[in-house]
PLY file of the C-alpha trace (Angstrom):
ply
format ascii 1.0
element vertex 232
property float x
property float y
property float z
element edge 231
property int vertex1
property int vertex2
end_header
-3.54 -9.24 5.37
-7.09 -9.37 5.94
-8.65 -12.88 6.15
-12.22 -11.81 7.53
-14.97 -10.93 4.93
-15.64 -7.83 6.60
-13.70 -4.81 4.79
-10.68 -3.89 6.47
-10.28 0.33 6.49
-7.35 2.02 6.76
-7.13 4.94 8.96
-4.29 8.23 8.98
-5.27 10.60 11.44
-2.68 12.45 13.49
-5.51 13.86 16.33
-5.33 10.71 18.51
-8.62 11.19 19.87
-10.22 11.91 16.73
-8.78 8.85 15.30
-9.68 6.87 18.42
-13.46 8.11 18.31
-13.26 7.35 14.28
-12.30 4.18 14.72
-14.36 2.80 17.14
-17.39 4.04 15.01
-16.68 2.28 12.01
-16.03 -0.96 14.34
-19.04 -0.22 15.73
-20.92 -1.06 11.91
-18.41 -4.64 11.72
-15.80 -3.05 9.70
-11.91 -3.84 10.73
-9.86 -0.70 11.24
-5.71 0.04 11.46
-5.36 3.13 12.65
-1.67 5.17 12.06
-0.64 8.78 13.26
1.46 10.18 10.38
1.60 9.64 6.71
4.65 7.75 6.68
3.65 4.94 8.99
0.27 4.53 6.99
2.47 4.20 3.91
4.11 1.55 5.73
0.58 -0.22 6.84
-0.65 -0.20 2.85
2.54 -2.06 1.99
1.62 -5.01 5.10
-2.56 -5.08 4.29
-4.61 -5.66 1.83
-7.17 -2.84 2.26
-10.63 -2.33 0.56
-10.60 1.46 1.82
-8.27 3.97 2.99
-9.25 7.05 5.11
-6.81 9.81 4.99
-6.66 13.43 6.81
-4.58 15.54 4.90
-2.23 17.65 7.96
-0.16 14.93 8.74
3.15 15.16 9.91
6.07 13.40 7.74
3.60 12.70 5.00
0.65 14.38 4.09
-2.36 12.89 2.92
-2.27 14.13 -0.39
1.34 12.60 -0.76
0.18 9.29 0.71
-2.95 8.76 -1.38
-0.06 9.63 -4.16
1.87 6.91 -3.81
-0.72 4.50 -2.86
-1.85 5.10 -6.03
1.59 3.87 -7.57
1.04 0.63 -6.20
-2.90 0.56 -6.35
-5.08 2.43 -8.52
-8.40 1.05 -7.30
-9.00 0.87 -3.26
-11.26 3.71 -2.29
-9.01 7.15 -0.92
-11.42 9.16 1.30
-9.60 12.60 2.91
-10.48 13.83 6.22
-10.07 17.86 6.62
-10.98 20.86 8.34
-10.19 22.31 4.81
-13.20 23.92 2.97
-11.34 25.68 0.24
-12.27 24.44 -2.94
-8.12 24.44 -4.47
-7.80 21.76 -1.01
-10.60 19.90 -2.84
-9.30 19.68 -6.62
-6.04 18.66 -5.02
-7.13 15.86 -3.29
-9.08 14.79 -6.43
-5.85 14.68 -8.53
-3.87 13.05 -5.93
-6.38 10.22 -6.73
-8.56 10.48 -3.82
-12.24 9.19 -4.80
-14.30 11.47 -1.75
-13.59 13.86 0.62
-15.05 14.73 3.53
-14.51 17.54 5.55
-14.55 17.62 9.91
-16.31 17.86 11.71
-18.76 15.57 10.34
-21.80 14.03 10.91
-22.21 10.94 11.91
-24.71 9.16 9.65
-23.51 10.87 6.38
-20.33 9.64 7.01
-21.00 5.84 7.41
-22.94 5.84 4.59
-20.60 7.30 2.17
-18.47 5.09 3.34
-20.86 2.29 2.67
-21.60 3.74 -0.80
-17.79 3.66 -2.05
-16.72 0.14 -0.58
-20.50 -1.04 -2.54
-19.08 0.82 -5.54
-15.74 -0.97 -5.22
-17.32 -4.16 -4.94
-14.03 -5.00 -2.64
-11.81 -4.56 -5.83
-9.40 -2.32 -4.44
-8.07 -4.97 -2.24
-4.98 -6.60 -3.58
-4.72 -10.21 -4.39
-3.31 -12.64 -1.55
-2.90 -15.62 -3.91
0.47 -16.76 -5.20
2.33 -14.77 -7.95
3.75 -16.49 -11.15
7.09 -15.34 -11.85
8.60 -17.07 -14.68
8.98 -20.59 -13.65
9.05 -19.65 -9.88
5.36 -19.21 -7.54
5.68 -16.35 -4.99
3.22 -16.97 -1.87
3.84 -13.58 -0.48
1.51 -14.84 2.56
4.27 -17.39 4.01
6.57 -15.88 2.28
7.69 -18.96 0.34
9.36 -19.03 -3.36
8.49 -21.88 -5.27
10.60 -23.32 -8.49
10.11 -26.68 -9.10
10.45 -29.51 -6.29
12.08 -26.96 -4.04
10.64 -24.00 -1.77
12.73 -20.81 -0.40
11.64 -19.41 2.59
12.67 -15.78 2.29
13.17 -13.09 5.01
10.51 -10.51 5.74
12.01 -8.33 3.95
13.07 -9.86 0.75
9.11 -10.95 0.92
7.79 -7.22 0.82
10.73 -5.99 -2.07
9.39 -9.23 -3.66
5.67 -8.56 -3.49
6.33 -5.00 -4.54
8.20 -5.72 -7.53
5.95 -8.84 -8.23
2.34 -6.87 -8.17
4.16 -4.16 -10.61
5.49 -6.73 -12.77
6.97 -4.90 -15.74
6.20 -1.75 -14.72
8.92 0.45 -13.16
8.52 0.79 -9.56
10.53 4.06 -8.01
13.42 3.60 -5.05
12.24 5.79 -2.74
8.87 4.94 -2.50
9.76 1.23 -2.14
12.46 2.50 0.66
9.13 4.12 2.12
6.71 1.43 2.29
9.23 -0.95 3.89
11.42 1.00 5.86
9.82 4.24 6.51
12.66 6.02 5.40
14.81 6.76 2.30
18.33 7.63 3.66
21.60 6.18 2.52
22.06 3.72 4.57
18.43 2.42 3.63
19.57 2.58 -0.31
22.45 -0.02 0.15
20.32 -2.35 2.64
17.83 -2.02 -0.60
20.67 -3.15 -3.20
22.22 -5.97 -0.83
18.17 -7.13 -0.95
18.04 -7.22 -4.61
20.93 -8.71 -5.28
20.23 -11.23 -2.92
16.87 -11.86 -4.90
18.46 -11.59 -8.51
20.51 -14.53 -7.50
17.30 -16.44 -5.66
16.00 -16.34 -9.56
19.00 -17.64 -11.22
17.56 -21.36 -12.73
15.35 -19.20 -14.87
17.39 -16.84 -17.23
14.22 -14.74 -18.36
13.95 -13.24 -15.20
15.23 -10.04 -14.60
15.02 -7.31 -12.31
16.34 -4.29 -13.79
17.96 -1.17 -12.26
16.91 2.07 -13.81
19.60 4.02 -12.24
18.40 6.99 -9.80
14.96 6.14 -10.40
14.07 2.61 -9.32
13.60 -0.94 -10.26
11.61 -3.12 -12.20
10.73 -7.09 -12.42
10.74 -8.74 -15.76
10.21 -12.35 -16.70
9.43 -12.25 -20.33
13.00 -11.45 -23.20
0 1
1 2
2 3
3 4
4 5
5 6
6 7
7 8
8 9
9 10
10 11
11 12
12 13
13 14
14 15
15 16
16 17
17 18
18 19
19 20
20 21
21 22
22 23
23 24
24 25
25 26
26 27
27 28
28 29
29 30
30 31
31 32
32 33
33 34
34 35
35 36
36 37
37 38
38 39
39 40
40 41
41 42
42 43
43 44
44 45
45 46
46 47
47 48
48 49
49 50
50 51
51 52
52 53
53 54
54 55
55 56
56 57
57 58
58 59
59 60
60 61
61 62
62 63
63 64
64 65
65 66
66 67
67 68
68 69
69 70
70 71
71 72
72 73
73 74
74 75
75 76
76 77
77 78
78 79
79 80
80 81
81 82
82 83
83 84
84 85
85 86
86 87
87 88
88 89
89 90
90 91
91 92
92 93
93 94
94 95
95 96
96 97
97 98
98 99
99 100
100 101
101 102
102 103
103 104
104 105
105 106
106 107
107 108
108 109
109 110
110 111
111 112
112 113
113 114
114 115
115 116
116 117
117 118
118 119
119 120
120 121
121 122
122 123
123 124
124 125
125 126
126 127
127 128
128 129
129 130
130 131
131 132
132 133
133 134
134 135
135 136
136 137
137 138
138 139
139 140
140 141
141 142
142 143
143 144
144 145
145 146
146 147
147 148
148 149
149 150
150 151
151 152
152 153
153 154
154 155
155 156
156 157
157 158
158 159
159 160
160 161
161 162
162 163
163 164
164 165
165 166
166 167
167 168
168 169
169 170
170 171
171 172
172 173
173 174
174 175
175 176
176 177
177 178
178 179
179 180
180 181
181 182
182 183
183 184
184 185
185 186
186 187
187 188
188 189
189 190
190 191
191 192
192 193
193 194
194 195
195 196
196 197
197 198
198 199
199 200
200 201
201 202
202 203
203 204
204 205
205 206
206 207
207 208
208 209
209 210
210 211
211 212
212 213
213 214
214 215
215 216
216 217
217 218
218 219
219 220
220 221
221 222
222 223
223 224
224 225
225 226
226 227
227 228
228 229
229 230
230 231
């Protein structure tokens, strides 16, 4: 989470020193920077932060940046996507537009023009691509997804970090369908078998954590995913 009022940037770059240089020049201008080496782990970072921009190169190893910026968008549609390339080929371009990306800038690049497109989107966004950190209203319950506390009533459930991120997930999506493997991604980093069942024991283990209030559902759309309901 970021508590600081200066924007917090995420950063996917698999060139270590490229990523190293990168980040310590937007630190340099006050701005707060993660930075990850493959797709997969910066998947992982957007489902721990709240970001208010995410910098992407697109040759990544285990997930690309057009498949990241894909699935971010399942779970965010707003926070500013910028992709980093040494592609100049206009098909590259279109394809990170589609994949929801909002800029693209291609390396090497200079300095100055840089910072201040990167200025110019997070102005643009205003900060409203970063996701809420208050509590969540499900049903009759509160979710504080910060200390990881379930409310209902006069009693509080402290759950485990990972029943907290399934939670959150599910919670932010409310009513919408959110797909198993890209939930098995952001919290796990993987989507094997084994990571499957440890994802069912979780939800069951939630479903009953919900049980005083009979309008709450979470619903398994079999082979596709799950999906949070609180409403008949």
């Amino acid at each position: 989470m970021n508590t600081s009022p200066n924007p917090l940037i995420l950063l996917a770059e698999d060139d270590l020193n490229l990523g190293l240089v990168t980040q310590d020049l937007l630190k340099a201008e006050g701005y707060h920077v993660h930075l990850c080496r493959d797709g997969k782990d910066g998947l992982q970072k957007f489902n721990e932060n709240s970001y208010d921009l995410c910098l992407l190169d697109v040759m990544m190893p285990k997930k690309d940046g057009f498949s990241l910026a894909e699935d971010i968008r399942k779970i965010n549609p707003t926070v500013p996507i910028v992709f980093l390339t040494a592609k100049e080929m206009t098909e590259d371009k279109i394809k990170g537009f589609q994949s929801g990306g909002d800029d693209y800038i291609t390396k090497p690049f200079e300095t100055q023009e840089f910072l201040l497109r990167i200025k110019a989107l997070l102005k643009r966004s205003g900060g409203s691509g970063r996701a809420s950190e208050g509590n969540l209203h499900i049903g009759t319950y509160s979710f504080d997804p910060i200390n990881f506390e379930l409310k209902h009533k006069s009693s509080i459930r402290t759950l485990t970090k990972k029943e907290a991120e399934i939670l959150k997930i599910l919670a932010t999506k409310k009513g919408l369908l959110v797909e198993r493997e890209l939930m098995t991604n952001m919290i796990w980093g993987d989507d094997n078998y084994f990571v499957g069942r440890s994802m069912d024991v979780f939800i069951s283990k939630l479903r009953k954590y919900f049980a005083e209030d009979p309008d709450i559902k979470i619903i398994n759309v079999h082979g596709i995913g799950f999906k949070l309901e609180d409403k008949p």
